[in-house]
ROGU-799146 format. One line per 10 residues: number of its first residue (from 1); their letters; for each residue x, y, z of C-alpha. Coordinates in steps of 0.5 Angstrom, whole numbers, plus 2048, in hexadecimal, padded with zeros to 3 digits. Layout:
BEGIN
NUM) a) X Y Z | ... .
This chain:
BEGIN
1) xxxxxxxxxx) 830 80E 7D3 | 831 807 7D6 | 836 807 7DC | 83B 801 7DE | 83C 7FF 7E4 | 844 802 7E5 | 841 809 7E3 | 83B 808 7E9 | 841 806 7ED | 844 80D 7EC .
11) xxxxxxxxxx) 83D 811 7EC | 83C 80E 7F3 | 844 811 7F6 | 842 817 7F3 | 841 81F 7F7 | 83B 822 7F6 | 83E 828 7F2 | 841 822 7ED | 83B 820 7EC | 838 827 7EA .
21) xxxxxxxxxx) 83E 828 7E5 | 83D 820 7E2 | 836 821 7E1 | 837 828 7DE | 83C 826 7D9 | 838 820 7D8 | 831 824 7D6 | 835 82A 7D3 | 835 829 7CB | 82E 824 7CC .
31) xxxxxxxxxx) 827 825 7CB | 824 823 7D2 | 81E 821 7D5 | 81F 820 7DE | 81A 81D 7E1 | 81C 81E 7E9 | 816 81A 7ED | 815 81C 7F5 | 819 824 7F6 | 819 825 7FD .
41) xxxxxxxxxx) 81E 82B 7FF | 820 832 7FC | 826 831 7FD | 827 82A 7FA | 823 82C 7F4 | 829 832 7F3 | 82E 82D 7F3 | 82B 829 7ED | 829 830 7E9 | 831 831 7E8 .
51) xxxxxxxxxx) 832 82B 7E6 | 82D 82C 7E0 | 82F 82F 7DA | 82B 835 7D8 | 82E 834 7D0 | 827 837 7CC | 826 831 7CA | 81E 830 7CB | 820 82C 7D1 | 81B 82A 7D6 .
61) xxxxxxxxxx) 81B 828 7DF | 816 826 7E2 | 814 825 7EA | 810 822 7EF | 811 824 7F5 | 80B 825 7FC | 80D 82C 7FD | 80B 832 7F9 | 811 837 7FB | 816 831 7F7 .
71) xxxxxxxxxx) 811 832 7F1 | 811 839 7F2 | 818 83A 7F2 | 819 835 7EC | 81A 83B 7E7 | 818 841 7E4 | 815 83D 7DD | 812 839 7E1 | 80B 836 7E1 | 808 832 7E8 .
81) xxxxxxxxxx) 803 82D 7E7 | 7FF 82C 7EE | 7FC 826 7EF | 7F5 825 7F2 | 7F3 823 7F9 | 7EE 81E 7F9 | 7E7 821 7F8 | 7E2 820 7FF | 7DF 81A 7FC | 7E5 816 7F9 .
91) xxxxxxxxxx) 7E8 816 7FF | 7E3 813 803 | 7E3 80E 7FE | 7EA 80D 7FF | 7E8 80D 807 | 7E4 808 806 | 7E8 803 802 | 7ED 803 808 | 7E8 803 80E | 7E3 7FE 80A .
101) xxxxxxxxxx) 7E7 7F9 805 | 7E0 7F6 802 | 7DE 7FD 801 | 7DD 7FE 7F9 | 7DC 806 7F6 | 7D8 804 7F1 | 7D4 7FF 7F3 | 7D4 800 7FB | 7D1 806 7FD | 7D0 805 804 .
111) xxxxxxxxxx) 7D7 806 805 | 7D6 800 80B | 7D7 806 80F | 7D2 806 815 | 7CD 80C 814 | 7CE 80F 81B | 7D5 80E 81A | 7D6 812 812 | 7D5 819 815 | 7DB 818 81A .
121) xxxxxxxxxx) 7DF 814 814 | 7DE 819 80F | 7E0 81F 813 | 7E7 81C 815 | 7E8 81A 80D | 7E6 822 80C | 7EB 823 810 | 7F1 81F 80C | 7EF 825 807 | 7EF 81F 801 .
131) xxxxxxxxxx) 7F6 81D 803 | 7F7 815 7FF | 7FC 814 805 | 7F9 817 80A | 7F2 813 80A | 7F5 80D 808 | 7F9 80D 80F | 7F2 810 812 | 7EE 80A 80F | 7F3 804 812 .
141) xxxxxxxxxx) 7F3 808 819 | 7EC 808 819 | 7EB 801 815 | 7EF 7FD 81C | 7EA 800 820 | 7E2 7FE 822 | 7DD 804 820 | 7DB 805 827 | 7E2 808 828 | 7E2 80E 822 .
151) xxxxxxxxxx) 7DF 812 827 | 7E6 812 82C | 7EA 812 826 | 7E7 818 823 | 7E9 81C 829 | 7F0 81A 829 | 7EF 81B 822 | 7ED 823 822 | 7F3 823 827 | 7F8 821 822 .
161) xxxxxxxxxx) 7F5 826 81D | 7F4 82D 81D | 7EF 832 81B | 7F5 836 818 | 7F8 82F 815 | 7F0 82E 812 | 7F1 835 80D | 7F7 834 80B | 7FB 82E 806 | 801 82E 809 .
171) xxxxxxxxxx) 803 827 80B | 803 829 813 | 7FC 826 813 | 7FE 81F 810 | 805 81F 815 | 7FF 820 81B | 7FB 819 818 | 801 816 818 | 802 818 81E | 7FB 815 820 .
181) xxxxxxxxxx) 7FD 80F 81D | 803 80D 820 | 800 80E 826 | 7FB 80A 826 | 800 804 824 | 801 7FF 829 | 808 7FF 82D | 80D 7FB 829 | 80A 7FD 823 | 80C 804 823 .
191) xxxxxxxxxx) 813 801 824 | 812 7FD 81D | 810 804 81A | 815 808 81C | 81A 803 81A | 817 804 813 | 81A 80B 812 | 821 808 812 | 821 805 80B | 822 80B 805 .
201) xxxxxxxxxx) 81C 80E 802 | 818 80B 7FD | 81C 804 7FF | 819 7FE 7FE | 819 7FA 804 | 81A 7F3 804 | 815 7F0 808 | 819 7EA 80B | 81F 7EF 80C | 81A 7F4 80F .
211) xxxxxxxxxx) 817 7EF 815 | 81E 7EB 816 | 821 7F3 819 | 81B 7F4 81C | 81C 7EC 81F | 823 7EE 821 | 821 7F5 824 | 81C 7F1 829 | 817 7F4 826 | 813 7EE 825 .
221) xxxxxxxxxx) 810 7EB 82B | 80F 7E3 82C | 809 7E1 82A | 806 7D9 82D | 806 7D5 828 | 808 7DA 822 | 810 7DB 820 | 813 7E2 820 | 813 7E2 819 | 80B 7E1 819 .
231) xxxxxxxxxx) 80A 7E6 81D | 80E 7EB 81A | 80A 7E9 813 | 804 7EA 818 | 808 7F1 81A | 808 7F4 813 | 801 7F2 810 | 7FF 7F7 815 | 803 7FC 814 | 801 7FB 80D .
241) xxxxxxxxxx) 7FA 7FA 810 | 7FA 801 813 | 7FC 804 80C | 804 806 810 | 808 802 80A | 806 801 804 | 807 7F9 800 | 80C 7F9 7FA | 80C 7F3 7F8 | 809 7ED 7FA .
251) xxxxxxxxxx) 80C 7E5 7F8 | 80B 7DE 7F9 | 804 7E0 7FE | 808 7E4 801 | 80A 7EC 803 | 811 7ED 7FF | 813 7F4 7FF | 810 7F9 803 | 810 800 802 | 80F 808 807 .
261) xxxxxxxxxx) 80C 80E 804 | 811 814 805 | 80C 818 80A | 80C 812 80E | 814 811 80E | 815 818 810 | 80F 817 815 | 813 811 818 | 81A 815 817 | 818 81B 81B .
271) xxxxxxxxxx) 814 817 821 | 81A 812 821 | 81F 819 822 | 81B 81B 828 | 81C 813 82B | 823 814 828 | 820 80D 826 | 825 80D 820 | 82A 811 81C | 82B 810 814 .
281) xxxxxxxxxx) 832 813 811 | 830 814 809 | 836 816 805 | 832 81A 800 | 82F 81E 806 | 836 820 80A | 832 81E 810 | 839 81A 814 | 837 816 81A | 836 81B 820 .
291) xxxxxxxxxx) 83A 81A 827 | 835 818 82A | 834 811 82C | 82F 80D 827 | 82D 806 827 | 82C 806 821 | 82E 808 81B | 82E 807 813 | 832 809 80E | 82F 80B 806 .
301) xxxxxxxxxx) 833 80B 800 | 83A 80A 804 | 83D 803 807 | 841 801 80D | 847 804 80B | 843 80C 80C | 841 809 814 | 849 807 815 | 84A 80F 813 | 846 811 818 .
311) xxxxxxxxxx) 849 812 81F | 847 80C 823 | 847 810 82B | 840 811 829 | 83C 80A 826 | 83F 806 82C | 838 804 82F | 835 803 827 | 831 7FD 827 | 82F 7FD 81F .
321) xxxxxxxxxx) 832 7FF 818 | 830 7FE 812 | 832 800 80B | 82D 802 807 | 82F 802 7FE | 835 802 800 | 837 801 7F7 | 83D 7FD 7F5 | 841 7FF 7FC | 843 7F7 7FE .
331) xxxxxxxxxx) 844 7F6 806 | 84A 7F3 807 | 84A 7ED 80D | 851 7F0 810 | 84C 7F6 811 | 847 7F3 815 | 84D 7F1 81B | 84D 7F9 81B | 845 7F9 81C | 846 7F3 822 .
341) xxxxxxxxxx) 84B 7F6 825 | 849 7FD 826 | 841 7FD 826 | 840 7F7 82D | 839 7F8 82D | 837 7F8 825 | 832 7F2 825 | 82E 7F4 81E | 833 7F5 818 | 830 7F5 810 .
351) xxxxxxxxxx) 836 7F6 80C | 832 7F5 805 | 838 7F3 801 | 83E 7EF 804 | 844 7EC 801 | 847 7E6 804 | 84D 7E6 7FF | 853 7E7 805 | 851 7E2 808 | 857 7DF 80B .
361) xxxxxxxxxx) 859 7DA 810 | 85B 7E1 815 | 855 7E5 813 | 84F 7E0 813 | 847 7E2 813 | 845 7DF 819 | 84B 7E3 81C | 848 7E9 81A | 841 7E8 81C | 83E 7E2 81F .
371) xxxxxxxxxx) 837 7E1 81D | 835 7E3 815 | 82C 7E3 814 | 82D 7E3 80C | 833 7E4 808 | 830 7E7 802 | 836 7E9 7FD | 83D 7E6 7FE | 843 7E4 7FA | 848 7DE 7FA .
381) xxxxxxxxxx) 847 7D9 800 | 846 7D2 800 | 840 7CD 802 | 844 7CC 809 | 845 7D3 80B | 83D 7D5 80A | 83C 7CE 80E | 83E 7D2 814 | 83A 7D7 814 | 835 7D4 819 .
391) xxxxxxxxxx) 830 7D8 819 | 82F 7DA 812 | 828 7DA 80F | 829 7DC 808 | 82D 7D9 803 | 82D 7D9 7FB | 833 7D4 7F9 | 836 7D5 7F2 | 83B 7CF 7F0 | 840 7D2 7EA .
401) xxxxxxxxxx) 841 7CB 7E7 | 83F 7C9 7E1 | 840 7C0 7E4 | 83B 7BD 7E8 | 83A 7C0 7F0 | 838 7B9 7F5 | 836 7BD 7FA | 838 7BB 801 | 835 7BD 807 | 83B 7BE 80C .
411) xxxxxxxxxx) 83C 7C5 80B | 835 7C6 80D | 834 7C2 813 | 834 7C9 817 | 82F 7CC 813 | 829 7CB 819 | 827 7D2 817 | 826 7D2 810 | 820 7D4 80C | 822 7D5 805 .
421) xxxxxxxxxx) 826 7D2 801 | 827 7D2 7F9 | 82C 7CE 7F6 | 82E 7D0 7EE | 833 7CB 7EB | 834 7C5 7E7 | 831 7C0 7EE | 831 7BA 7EC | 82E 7B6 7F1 | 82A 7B8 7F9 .
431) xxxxxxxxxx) 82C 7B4 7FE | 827 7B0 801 | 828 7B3 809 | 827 7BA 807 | 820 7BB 80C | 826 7B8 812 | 829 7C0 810 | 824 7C4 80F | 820 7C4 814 | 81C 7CB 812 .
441) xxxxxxxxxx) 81E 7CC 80C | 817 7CF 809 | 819 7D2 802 | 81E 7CE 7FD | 820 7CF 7F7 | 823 7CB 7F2 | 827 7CD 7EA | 82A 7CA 7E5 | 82A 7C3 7E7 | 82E 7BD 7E4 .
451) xxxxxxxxxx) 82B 7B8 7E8 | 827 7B2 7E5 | 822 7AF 7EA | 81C 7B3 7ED | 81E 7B7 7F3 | 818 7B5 7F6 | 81A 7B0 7FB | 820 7B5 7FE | 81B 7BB 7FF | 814 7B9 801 .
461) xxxxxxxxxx) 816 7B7 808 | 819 7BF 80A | 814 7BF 80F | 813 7C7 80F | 814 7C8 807 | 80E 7CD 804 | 811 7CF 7FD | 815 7CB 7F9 | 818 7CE 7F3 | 81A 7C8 7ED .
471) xxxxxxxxxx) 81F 7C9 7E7 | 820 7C2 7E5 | 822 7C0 7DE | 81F 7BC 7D8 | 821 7B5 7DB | 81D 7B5 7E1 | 815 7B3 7DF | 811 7B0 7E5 | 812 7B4 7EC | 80F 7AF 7F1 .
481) xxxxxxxxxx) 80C 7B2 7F8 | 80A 7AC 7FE | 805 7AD 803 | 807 7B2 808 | 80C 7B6 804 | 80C 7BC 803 | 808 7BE 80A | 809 7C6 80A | 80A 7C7 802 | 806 7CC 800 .
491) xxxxxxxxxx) 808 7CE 7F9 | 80C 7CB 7F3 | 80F 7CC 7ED | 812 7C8 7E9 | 817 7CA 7E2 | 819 7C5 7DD | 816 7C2 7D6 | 817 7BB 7D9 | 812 7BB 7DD | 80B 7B5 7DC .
501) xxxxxxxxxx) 809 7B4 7E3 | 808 7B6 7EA | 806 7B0 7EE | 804 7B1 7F6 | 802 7AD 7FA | 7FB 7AE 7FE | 7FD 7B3 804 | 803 7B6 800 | 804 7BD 7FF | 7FE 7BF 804 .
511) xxxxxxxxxx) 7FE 7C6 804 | 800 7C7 7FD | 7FC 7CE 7FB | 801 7D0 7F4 | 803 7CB 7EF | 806 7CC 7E8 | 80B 7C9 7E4 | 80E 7CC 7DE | 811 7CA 7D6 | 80C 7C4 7D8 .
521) xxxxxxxxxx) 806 7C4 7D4 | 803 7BD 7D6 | 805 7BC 7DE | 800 7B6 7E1 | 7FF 7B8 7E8 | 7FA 7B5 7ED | 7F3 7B7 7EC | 7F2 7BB 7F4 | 7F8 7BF 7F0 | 7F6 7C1 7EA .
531) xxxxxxxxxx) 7F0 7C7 7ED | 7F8 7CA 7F0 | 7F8 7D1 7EC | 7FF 7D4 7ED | 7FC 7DB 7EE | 7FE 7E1 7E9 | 800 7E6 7EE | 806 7E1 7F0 | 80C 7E3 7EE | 811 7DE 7ED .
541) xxxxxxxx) 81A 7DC 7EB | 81B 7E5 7EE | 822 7E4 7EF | 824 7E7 7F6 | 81D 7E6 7F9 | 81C 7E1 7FF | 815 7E0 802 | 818 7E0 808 .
């Protein structure tokens, strides 16, 4: 049954006892089939049996869960499908995968393990008893190190798992390998590990979000000759080399969306209750902020107005807040006043969704909050009010005007940290000094234009610009690039039926590794050129997704 956004609005307000009867009045008179995917808790698993209507009406429930209690207890008609570890082979096969990347199971029968080193190897992956998980985390703990350092490995291995754990499949063994791994992680890595188990489970991570907290926590540290936001990128891949966090989905060249396997959130959720690292308010769950004196902490399925309930006395000292699917619950800028006023320390704030519609000449944005990193969904405000907002990063600008919009500049004229800019509307002309404005603007993209002239002339001279996103009408034909423009673009794509050619001067665009024009059949472009492919596993036009 489709739902509508009002009626997802009053699913989200309410309690758990009128969800039961909701969805019990729902399925009373149907013929249901409830596939419930990743059933953790007894408990939890009772709650939404009540909610389900036995009405002898042939229907079914089916579950996923990584416990056999919660399978067991699923019901007295029930019927319990048990999935099959691994067997010996395919999991040294998958270890192999993962320690060697060259490795091939069927052409590669060596398995490019050192033949005095296979026997120790295949002891350690026997004891990941055919776990997927396990072996994985095993094989990118092994595969950051030299083979001549197994040996040492493997006694802090049989440390970390019992021989009582060995017998059995319970998932003790797996926590204790984890264990083992993040261990082994350097200092300012484990930090950036535990950081993950803040975001909800089964949360797909924005990677640029990711690592711009991490940047903020002071996680990341200053590398020579490298931007903290390289470095961070150079932090994920090894996380993600050590098979810790999983990609989700790659765009532009580029990690967009990332994700955590549940045992390695609940692994990250426990060792940071030991640190007291950070704490985490899940409205479904009924876990309220605890007295004590968290630096951080998130909140799930809720927004502001649920932390501004809470009594205060408490959360002084708390450094970092965020809001996680916060659903249709829109910040109001007059209750930011409240989080600069109360919380001194607050250094680290995602608000998610942010409603700038109260902006008033006594209750302003820059008075609530000094320093805005993305402004990621907002409402009503004029082109000088985002100018003020020094440090923005991100900025998606929708002009609601059907009349031709001559883009000025001033507004931008604070912009020095800009990386992404999108403009959607009828833009008839780019002014010519753009470059003198945005000095480190990497990403652009431009919808829906009017103009009439090539936009070249305006955009090759951005000093830092690496992918340019063109939408341009039929009246623009020839696109011209001179000698030395373009010096950092590495992708470009341009849409529109008008297009005949691409001219660039040689020593134009000299690091251009994706071109593809769209609705243009017949594009001249020079011939160093035309052997560019843009490659199929890009992903192009994704709304709400930023390379950077």
């Amino acid at each position: 049954m489709p739902t509508t956004k009002d009626e997802l609005e009053i699913l989200e307000k309410m309690e758990p006892a009128d969800l039961e009867w909701h969805l019990r009045e729902l399925l009373k008179e149907s013929r249901y089939l409830v596939v419930i995917d990743d059933v953790w808790d007894i408990d939890a698993w009772a709650s939404l049996r009540r909610a389900l209507p036995d009405n002898k009406k042939g229907s079914r429930v089916i579950i996923t869960t990584h416990k056999k209690v919660v399978a067991e207890s699923s019901g007295e008609r029930k019927f319990v499908h048990e999935l099959p570890f691994l067997q010996e082979e395919e999991s040294w096969e998958l270890f192999c995968k993962k320690v060697f990347p060259d490795y091939d199971e069927v052409n590669d029968k060596t398995s490019h393990c050192p033949p005095s080193m296979e026997k120790l190897a295949r002891d350690m992956v026997r004891k990941c008893r055919g776990l997927p998980l396990a072996i994985a985390v095993l094989g990118g703990l092994l595969s950051r190190k030299h083979p001549d350092e197994w040996p040492q490995l493997q006694g802090r291995f049989w440390r970390h798992v019992s021989s009582d754990d060995f017998e059995s499949h319970d998932l003790t063994h797996v926590t204790q390998i984890l264990a083992l791994s993040f261990n082994d992680l350097p200092y300012h890595l484990k930090s950036c590990f535990l950081y993950l188990g803040l975001f909800p489970e089964d949360f797909k991570i924005d990677a640029v979000r990711l690592i711009r907290l991490w940047m903020a926590e002071g996680f990341i540290q200053e590398a020579e000759r490298e931007t903290l936001e390289k470095t961070g990128a150079e932090y994920l891949n090894e996380l993600i080399d050590r098979n810790l966090i999983q990609v989700a989905k790659r765009n532009w060249m580029r990690i967009v969306r990332c994700r955590v396997h549940d045992l390695l959130r609940d692994f990250a959720i426990e060792k940071s209750k030991e640190l007291n690292f950070f704490h985490i308010y899940d409205r479904n769950a009924y876990s309220a902020p605890s007295p004590c004196k968290h630096r951080r902490l998130a909140f799930h399925s809720c927004g502001l107005r649920r932390f501004d309930s809470f009594d205060q006395s408490s959360n002084l000292r708390l450094r970092t807040l965020l809001f996680f699917n916060s659903g249709f619950e829109f910040t109001e800028i007059g209750e930011l006043q409240f989080l600069y006023k109360t919380l001194r320390l607050l250094r680290v704030l995602d608000l998610e969704i942010f409603n700038l519609s109260q902006e008033t000449e006594h209750i302003r944005l820059l008075d609530a909050i000094e320093k805005f990193i993305h402004l990621r969904e907002s409402k009503r405000f004029t082109l000088d009010s985002v100018g003020r907002l020094r440090s923005l990063q991100t900025l998606c600008l929708h002009a609601n005007t059907d009349t031709i919009w001559n883009l000025t500049l001033q507004p931008f004229s604070h912009f020095q940290h800009l990386l992404q800019l999108k403009l959607c509307g009828t833009i008839g002309k780019l002014p010519i000094e753009m470059h003198e404005f945005f000095l480190n603007l990497k990403c652009l993209g431009l919808d829906g234009l009017k103009m009439e002239e090539d936009p070249m002339p305006s955009l090759e001279k951005l000093p830092k610009l690496t992918i340019l996103d063109l939408h341009v009408s039929d009246r623009v034909n020839n696109f011209f690039c001179t000698a030395g423009g373009f010096p950092q673009l590495e992708i470009l794509t341009i849409f529109g039926g008008g297009a005949n050619e691409l001219h660039v001067d040689e020593g134009g665009m000299p690091l251009l590794q994706g071109l593809v024009f769209y609705y243009s059949d017949s594009v001249s472009i020079p011939e160093r050129l035309r052997s560019i492919r843009f490659p199929k596993n890009w992903a192009l036009a994704v709304p709400n997704e930023w390379p950077y």
